[in-house]
N, C-alpha and C positions, 0 to 999 in steps of 0.2 A: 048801036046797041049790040051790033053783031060786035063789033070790035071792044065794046064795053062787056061782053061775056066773054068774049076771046080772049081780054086781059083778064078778067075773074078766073077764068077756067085755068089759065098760065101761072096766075097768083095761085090758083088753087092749088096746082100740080106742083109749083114749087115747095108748098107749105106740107104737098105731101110728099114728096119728094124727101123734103128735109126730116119732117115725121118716120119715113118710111127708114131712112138715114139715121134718125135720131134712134127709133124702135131696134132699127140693126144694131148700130151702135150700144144701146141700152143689152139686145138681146146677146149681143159679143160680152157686154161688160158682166151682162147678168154668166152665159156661158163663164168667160173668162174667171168672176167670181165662182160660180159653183168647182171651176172644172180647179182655181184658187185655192177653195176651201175642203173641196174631197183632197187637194192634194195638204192641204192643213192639215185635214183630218186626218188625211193617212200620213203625212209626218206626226202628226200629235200622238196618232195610235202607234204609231212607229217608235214613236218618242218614251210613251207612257209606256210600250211595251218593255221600251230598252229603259226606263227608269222604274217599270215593276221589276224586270232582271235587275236592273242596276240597285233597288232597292233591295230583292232577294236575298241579290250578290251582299249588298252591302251589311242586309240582314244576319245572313250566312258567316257574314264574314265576321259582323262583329258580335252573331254567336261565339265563332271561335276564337274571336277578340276577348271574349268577356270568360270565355272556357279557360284561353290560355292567362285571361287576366286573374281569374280564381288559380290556375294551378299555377300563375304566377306569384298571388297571393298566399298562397298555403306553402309553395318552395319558400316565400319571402319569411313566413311564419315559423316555417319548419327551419329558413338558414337564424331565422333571432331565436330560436329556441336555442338552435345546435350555437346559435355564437353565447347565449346566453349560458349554454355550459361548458362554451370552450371557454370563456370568462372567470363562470365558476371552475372549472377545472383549472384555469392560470391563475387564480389566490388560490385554490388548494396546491398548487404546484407552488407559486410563488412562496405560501407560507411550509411546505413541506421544502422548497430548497431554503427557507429561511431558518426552518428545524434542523435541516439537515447542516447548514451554515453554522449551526448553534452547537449541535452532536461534535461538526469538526473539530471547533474549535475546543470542546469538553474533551475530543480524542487527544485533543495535539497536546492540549492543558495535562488529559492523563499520560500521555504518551511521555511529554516534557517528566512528566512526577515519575512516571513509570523508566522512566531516564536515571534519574534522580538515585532512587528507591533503590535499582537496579546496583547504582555506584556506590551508590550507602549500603546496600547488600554484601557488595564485592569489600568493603571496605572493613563489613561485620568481620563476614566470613576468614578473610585475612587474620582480622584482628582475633576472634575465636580459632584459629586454625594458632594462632602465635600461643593466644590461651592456654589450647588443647594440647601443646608443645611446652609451656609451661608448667600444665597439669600433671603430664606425663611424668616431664621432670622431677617434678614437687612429688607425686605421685612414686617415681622409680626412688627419690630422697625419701618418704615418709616410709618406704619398706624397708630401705637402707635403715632409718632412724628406729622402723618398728622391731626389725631386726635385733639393730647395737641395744632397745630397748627391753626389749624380750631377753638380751642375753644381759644387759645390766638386771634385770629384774632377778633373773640369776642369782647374781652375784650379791644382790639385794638380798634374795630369800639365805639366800648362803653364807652370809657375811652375819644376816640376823640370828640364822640358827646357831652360827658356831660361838658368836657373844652370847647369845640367851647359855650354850652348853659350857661357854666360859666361867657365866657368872653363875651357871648353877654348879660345876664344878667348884670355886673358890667359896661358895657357902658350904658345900658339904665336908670340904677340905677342912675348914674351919670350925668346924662341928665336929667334926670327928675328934679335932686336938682341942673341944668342948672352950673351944675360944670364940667369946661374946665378940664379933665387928659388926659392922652394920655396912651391908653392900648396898649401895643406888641400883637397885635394879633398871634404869634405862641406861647407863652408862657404864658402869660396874667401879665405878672412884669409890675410897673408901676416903671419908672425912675424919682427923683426929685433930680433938680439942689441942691447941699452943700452950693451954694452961698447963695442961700434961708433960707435956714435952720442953715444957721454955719456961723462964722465970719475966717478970711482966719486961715488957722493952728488950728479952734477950735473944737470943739467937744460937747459947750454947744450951744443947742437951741434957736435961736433968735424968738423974741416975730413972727414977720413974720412968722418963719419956724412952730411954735407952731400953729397958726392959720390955717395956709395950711393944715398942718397933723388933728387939731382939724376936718376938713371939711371932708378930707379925706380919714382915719382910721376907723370913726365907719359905712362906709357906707361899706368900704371894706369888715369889719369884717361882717356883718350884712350877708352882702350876704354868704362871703364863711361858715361862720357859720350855717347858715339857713339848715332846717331838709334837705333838697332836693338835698342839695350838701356833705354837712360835713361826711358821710360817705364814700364820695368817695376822699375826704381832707387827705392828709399824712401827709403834710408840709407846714409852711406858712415861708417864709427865707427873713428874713430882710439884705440884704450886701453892705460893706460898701466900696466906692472904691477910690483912691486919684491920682493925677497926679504923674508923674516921677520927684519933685523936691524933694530934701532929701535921705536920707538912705531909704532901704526897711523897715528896721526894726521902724525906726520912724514912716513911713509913714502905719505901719502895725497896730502898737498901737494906731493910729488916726484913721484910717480907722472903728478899732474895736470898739473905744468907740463911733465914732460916729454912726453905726449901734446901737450897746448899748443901746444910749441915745434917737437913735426912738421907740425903742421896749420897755423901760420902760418908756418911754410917752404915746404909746399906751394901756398900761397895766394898766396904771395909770386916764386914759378919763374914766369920771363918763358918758360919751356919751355911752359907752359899758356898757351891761347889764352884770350883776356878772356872769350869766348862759357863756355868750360869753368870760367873761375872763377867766373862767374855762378851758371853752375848748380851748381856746389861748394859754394857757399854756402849752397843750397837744402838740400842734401843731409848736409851733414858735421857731425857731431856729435865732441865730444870728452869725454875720461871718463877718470879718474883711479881706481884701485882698490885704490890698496896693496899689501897683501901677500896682498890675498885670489886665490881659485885658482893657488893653486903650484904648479909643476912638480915632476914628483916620479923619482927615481931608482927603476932596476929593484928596489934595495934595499927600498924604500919609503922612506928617509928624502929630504927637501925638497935637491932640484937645484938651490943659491942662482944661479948663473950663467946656468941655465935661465929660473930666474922671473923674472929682471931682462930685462922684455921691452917692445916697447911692438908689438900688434897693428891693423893697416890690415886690414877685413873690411866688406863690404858686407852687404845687406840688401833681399830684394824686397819690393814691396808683398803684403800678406795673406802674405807667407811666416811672420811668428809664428803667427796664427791656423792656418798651414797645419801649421806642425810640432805644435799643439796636436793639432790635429785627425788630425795621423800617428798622434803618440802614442796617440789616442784608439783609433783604428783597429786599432794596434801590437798595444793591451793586450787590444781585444775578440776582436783575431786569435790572439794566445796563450791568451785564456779561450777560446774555442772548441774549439783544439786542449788543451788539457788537458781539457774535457770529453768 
């Protein structure tokens, strides 16, 4: 029994032994757990400290993450603004170098015309300069002209006055020796009837015609002879004129001998002084004309008694050129007033 409590008490002490072992054990494990988990704890707090920092940090930081992401947002705003009007500023640039593109080519367009214009100018100017050279000319001619025109006008007033003093001289000449003629005052021709002076178809002188002319002829000559006119005397034109009955040619060779046969009776009047037949000679032409300018009735039909004429008509010097130049004058003076 003693040996049966010996083993009890041996089992005993083993079980506590192992209890006492196991308790150590358990109280190491328990130690080892707490001493474990304070040190958990103080990593955790260690942990959590450095992930409250690290949160802080991270806080902090993406504060200034979110600070620099607004003032990255607002530069980002502010660069599409500023690109938004560097855009609009490149189509306003674009479209001003497109105006300006547009202006060039208007400049080069005027520039080219302005080229042009230029050579069309030089070309005027030339051409007006040759003008203004021709003007001149025309101009140094027309003083020339107004000149020789001024002094024909002259000669004009001068040549009318001493006809007008002619033919009022040969009327009062005629009047004085109460001898009926009848002068043309624009020409001073004196017209005598052929019936007078001619037998019909003849050409010789009848005693009548010879007497008339005797009266007539040396007074005529007297005057245009005389110092105060004769110098300005060209021509003294005896012509002879016949009606429309006969050939022209018949009527040509009558016409002629009958002027003829006044102008060698005049030549032949011992009424004229030798000095006047002289210068008669110089002066007197004769002319045969037919039927040409006829006399014509109010009717209008041909005046044959009228046309059978033979006309005495003088002639000054330059008075053809002058009546040319009447005419000329006449016609510019009527173109004038019609314009």
């Amino acid at each position: 029994m003693r040996g049966k409590r010996k083993k009890t008490y041996e089992g005993h002490n083993v079980w506590r032994s192992y209890s006492d072992m196991m308790a150590g054990l358990l109280l190491l494990f328990l130690l080892v757990m707490c001493i474990s988990f304070m040190q958990a704890q103080k990593n955790y707090q260690e942990r959590l400290a450095e992930e409250t920092a690290h949160a802080e940090a991270t806080s902090l930081l993406q504060s200034q993450l979110d600070e620099q992401q607004a003032l990255l947002n607002e530069q980002e705003s502010e660069l599409d603004e500023q690109a938004a009007l560097l855009a609009s500023q490149q189509a306003d640039l674009d479209e001003q170098s497109a105006l300006v593109a547009s202006q060039q080519d208007s400049l080069d367009a005027q520039s080219a015309l302005l080229s042009q214009q230029e050579s069309e100018l030089a070309e005027q100017q030339a051409l007006v300069a040759s003008q203004q050279a021709e003007l001149d000319e025309q101009s140094a001619l027309v003083a020339s002209q107004q000149a020789a025109l001024e002094e024909q006008q002259q000669k004009i007033e001068q040549i009318i006055g001493v006809k007008a003093d002619l033919i009022a001289a040969l009327k009062d000449e005629f009047d004085t020796q109460n001898l009926t003629v009848t002068i043309d005052e624009s020409d001073g021709s004196i017209v005598l009837d052929s019936s007078v002076l001619f037998g019909f178809n003849e050409y010789t002188l009848t005693d009548e015609g010879q007497e008339l002319l005797g009266q007539i002829l040396p007074i005529y000559c007297s005057v245009l002879m005389s110092d105060e006119y004769y110098d300005y005397l060209a021509e003294i034109r005896i012509d002879g004129y016949t009606d429309t009955t006969g050939t022209y040619y018949s009527n040509l060779q009558l016409s002629q001998s009958r002027a003829f046969a006044v102008a060698s009776y005049m030549l032949e009047l011992d009424t004229i002084s030798s000095s006047e037949i002289t210068k008669l000679e110089e002066k007197l032409s004769v002319n045969g004309h037919s039927w040409a300018d006829p006399v014509y009735a109010e009717d209008g039909s041909i005046d044959a008694d009228a046309s059978r004429r033979v006309e005495i008509k003088f002639s000054l010097k330059d008075e053809d050129m002058i009546n040319e130049l009447k005419e000329i004058l006449d016609e510019s003076a009527a173109a004038a007033t019609t314009d």
